[in-house]
KEZA-997915 format. One record per residue: residue in one letter; x, y, z of N, C-alpha, C, CB in turn. Coordinates in steps of 0.05 Angstrom, whole numbers, plus 5000, padded with zeros to 4 digits. Atoms other than C-alpha are relative to their C-alpha. Glycine has a CB too. Example, Ala and Ser with C-alpha at 12.3 -4.5 7.8 and 13.67 -1.06 7.14 Angstrom:
2
A501849765000524649105156501850245000498050015025;S498449764999527349795143498550225014500950094971;
***
This chain:
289
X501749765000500050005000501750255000498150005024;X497649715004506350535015501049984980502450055018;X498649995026508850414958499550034978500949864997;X501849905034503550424907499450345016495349744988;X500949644996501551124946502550094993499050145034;X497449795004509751324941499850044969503649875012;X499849925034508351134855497250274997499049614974;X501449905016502151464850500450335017497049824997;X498449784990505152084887501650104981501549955022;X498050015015510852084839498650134970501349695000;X501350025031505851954774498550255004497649704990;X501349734993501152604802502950144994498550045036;X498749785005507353074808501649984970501950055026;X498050025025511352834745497450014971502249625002;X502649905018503252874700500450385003496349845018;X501149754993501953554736502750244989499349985036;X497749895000509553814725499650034964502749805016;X499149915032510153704645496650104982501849634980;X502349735001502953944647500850324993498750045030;X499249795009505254524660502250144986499750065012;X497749935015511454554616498449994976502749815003;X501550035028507054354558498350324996497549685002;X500849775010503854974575500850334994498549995010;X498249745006508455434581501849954979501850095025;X498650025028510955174505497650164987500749664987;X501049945012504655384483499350285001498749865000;X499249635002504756124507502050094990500450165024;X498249925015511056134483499349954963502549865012;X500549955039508355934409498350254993498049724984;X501849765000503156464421501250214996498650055022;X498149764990508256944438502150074970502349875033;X498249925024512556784381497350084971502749664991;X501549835016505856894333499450355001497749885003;X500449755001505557474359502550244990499150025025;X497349935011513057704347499949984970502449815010;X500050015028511457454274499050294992498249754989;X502549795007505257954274500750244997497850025019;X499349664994509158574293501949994985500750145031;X497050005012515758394256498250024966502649645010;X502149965033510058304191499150304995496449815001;X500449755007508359064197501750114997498750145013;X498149755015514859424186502249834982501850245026;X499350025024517358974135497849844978502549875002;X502450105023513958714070500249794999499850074972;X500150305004512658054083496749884978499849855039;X502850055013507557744031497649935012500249844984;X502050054981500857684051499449694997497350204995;X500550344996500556944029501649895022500849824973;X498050064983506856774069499250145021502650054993;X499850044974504457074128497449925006500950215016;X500450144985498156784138500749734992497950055006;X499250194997500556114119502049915030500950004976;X498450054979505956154176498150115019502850105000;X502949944977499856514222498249655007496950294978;X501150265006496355894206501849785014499949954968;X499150204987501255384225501750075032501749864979;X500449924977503255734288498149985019500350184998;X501550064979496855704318498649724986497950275008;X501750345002495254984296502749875017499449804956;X497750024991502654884327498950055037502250234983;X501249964968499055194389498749855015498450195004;X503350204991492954754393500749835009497749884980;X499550205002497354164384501849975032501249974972;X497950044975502054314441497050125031504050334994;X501849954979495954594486499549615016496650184981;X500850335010492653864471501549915020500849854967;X498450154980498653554510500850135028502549924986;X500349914973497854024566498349855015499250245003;X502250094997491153924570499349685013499350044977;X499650274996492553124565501349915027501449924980;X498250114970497653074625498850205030504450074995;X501149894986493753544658497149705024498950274977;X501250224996488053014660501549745010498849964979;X498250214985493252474679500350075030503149994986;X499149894973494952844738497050025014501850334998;X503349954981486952944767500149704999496650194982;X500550405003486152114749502249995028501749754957;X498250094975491852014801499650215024503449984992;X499649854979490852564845495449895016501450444983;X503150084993482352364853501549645015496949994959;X500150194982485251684875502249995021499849764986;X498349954984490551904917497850145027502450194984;X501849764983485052354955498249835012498350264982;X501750164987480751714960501849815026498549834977;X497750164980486451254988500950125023502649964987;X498949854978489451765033496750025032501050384981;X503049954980482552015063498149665007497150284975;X502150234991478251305061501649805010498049874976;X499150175009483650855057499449824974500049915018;X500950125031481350574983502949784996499650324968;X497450105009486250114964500949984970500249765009;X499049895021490650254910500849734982502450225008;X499050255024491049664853504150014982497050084964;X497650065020498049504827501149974976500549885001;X499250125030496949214766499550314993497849704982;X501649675019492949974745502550144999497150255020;X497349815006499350324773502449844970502350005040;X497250135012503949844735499049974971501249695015;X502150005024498749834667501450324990495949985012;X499749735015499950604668503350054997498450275018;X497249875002507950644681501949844974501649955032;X499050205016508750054629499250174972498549675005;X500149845026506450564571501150295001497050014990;X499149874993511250954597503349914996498750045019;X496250094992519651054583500349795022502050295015;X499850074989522550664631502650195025499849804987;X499649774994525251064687498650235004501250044989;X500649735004520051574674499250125031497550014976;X500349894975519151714754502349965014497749905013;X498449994989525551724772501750275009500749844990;X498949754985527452494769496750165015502150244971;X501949954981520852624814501850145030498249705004;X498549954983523952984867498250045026501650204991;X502549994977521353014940499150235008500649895025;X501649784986519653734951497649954978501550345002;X503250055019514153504886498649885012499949844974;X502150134991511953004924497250115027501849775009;X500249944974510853434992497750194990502850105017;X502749924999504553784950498049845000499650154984;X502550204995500153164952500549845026499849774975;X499750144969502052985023497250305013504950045020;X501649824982496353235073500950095028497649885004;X498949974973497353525148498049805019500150345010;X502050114983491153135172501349795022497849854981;X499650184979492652605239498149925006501050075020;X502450104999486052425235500549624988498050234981;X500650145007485351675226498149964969499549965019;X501750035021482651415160497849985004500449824987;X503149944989475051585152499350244991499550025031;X500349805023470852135128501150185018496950084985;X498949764993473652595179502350054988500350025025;X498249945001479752525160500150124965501649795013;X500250005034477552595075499150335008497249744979;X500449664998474053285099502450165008497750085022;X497849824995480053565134502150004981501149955026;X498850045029483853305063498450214986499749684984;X501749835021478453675025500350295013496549894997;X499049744995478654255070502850144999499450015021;X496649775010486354415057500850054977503049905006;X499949875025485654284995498750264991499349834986;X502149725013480254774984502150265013495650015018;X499349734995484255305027501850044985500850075024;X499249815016489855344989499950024966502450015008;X501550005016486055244931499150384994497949785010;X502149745000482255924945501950225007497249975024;X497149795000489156284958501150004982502149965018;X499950035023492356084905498650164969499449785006;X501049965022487356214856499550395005497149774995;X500449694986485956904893502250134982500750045040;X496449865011493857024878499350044976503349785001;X499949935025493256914809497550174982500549764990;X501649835018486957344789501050205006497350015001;X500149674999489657984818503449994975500650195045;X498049975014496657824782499449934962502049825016;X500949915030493157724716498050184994499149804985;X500849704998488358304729502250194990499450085029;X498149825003494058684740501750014970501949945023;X500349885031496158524665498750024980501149944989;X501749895018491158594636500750325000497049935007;X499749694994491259284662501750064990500350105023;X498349895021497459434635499949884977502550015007;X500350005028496559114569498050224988499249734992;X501649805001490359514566500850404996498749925024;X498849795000493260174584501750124979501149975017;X497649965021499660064542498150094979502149724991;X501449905032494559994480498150245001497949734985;X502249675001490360664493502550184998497450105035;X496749795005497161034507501350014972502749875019;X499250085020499660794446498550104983500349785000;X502149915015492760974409500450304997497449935013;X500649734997492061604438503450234988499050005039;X498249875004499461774421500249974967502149925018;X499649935034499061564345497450244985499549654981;X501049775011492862024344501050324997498150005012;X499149794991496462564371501850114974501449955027;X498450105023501662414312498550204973499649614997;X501349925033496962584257499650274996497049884993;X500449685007497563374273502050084995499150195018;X497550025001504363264255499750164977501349745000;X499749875031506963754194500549774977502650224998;X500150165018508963074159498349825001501849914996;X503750124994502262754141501349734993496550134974;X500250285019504962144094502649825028501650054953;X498650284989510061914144498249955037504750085002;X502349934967504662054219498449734980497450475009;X502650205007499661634166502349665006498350084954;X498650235002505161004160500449915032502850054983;X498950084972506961114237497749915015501550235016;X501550064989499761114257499949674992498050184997;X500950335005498060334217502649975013499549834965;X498550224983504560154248499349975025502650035003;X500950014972502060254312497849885008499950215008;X502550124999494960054301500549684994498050134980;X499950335006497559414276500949805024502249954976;X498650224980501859284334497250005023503950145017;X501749994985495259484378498249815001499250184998;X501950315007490658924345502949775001498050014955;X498750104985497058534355499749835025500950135003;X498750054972497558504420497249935014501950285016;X503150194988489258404434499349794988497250154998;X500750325010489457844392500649795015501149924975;X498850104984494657644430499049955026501750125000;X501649944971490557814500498249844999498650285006;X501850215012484857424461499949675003500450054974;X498750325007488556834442500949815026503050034980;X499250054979491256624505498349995021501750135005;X503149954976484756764544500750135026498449675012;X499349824977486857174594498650085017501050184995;X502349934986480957434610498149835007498750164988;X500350184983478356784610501249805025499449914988;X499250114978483356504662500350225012502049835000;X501049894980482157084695497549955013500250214995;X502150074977475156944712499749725007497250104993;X499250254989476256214713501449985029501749904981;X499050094972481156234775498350175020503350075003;X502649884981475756764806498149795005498150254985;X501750224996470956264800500049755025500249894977;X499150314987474455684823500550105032503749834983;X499649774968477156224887497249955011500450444994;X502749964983469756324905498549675004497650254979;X500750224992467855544891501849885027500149844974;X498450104986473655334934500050115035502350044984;X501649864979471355884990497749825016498550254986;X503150094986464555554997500749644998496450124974;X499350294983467254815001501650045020501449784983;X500150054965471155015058498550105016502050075014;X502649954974465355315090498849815011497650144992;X502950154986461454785087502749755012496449844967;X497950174977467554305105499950045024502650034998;X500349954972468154635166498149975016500350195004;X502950134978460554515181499749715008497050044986;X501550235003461253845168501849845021499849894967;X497750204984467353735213498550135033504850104991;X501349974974463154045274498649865011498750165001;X500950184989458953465267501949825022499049874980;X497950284991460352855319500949864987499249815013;X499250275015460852395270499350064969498149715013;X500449905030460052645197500249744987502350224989;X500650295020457852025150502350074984496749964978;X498449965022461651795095499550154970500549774997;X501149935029457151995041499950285004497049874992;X499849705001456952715065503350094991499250135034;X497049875009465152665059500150004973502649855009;X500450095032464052354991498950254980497549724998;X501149735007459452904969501650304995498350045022;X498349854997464553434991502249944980500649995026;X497050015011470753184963498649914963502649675022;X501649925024466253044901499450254975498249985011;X499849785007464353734894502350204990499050065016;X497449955004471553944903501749984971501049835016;X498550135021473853564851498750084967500049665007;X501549925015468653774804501150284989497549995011;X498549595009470954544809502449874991500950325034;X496849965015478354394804500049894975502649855015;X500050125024477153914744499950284981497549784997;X500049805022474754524706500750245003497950024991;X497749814991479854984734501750014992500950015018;X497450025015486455214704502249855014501250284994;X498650124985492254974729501450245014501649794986;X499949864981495055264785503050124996499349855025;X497849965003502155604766502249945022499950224993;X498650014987508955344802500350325023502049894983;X499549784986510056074812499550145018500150114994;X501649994981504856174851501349935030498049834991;X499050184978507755714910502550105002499849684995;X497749934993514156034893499850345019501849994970;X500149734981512256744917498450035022499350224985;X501449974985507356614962499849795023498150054988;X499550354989508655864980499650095042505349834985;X498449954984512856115042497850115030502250234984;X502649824984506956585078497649905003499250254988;X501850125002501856145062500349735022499749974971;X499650174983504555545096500050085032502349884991;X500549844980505756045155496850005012500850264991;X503350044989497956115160497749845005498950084990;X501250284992495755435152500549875021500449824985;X499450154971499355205207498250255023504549975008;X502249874988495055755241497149945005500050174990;X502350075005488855535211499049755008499850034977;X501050274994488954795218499249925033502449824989;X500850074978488154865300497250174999502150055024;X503449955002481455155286498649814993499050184982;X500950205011478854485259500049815014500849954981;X499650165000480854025307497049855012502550015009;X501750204993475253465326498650095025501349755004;X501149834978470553655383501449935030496649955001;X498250104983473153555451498049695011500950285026;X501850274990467052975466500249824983497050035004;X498550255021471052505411502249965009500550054970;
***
């Protein structure tokens, strides 16, 4: 049993990890369409030749999303039965782990390192049972709802300046056009307008604004499962099917949640852990258990 939990520990952080490398290839293809887009307005590139290479750039995108996307889903499959095992005790099948590592390099969990592992470890001391699956579900949800918090104000925040930049930019090629030279203010304005649709395509393409309200979302879903976690750990004895229900729900939001950036944990990691160890003696079991 420790040992299929130490693989499927391993298989979660090493899915969830090139997850997110897969996706940070695909902002970078984004990124370089967009370098095409602006480098296409101040020289004469043909208009066939550039959308043909527009074209295979963002099918280049889709394709590398796709395998985000894919190991993304690898990583929830092991992390939903890691969450059951841990919290119910479920027991974890061998052959399934050894089915999935067999269509796999060999070796492929061997540079897994242990501070990866130490985000699918819980703090709970609770005995297996649903208490102990709610106080799993409740940490997950908290820093779930921190987390995601973090990252809407820090992609707010560029939006905002992308936003800004392109009105500044607007407002300065209008300014332009009271210029005494009309024919070269007219060339400077489309260069500018071009790089302006640019760069919202760019804002567009990447969804920005939808993983901005996506991680809002998921923030405020992840809020109200630890609310009700917390009601449910006040009971004496909280059933299983109410934990089930919970960690259910849970899993439901994050499924259709972005993924949660390393960086995140890197700037905030530090302060956060600080407050949980605060938080978690608010939870503990009643004193008549």
């Amino acid at each position: 049993m420790n040992d299929n939990l130490n693989k499927l520990q391993k298989i979660l952080a090493k899915a969830f990890r090139k997850a997110k490398r897969w996706y940070v290839a695909y902002l970078a293809c984004q990124f370089a369409v967009l370098i095409f887009a602006i480098i296409s307005i101040f020289f004469e590139i043909s208009p066939n030749l550039t959308a043909v290479i527009a074209f295979l750039g963002v099918l280049a995108s889709e394709c590398v999303r796709w395998r985000s996307d894919y190991w993304k889903s690898e990583g929830e499959t092991a992390k939903r039965s890691l969450e059951l095992a841990d919290g119910l005790g479920a027991a974890l099948e061998s052959r399934d782990i050894a089915d999935w590592l067999a269509a796999k390099p060999k070796g492929f969990l061997d540079d897994v390192a242990a501070n990866e592992i130490m985000g699918s470890e819980f703090d709970s001391t609770q005995p297996v049972g649903p208490r102990r699956m709610l106080e799993n579900t409740q940490e997950s949800a908290w820093w779930s709802k921190h987390e995601s918090r973090s990252m809407t104000f820090y992609l707010g925040g560029i939006l905002i300046i992308v936003l800004v930049a392109a009105f500044v930019a607007l407002a300065v090629s209008i300014g332009t056009l009271k210029a005494a030279n009309v024919p070269q203010t007219g060339v400077l304005v489309q260069n500018v307008g071009g790089i302006i649709c640019s760069a919202l395509v760019f804002v567009f393409s990447v969804n920005l604004i939808r993983l901005l309200v996506e991680f809002w979302t998921f923030a405020s879903r992840s809020e109200d499962i630890l609310r009700r976690s917390g009601e449910l750990l006040k009971l004496p004895a909280p059933s299983e099917r109410e934990a089930l229900s919970m960690l259910h729900a849970y899993q439901i939001a994050r499924n259709s949640a972005p993924l949660l950036p390393t960086l995140v944990w890197k700037l905030r990691g530090g302060h956060l852990r600080e407050q949980w160890a605060s938080f978690r003696p608010k939870v503990q079991p009643p004193a008549s258990l």
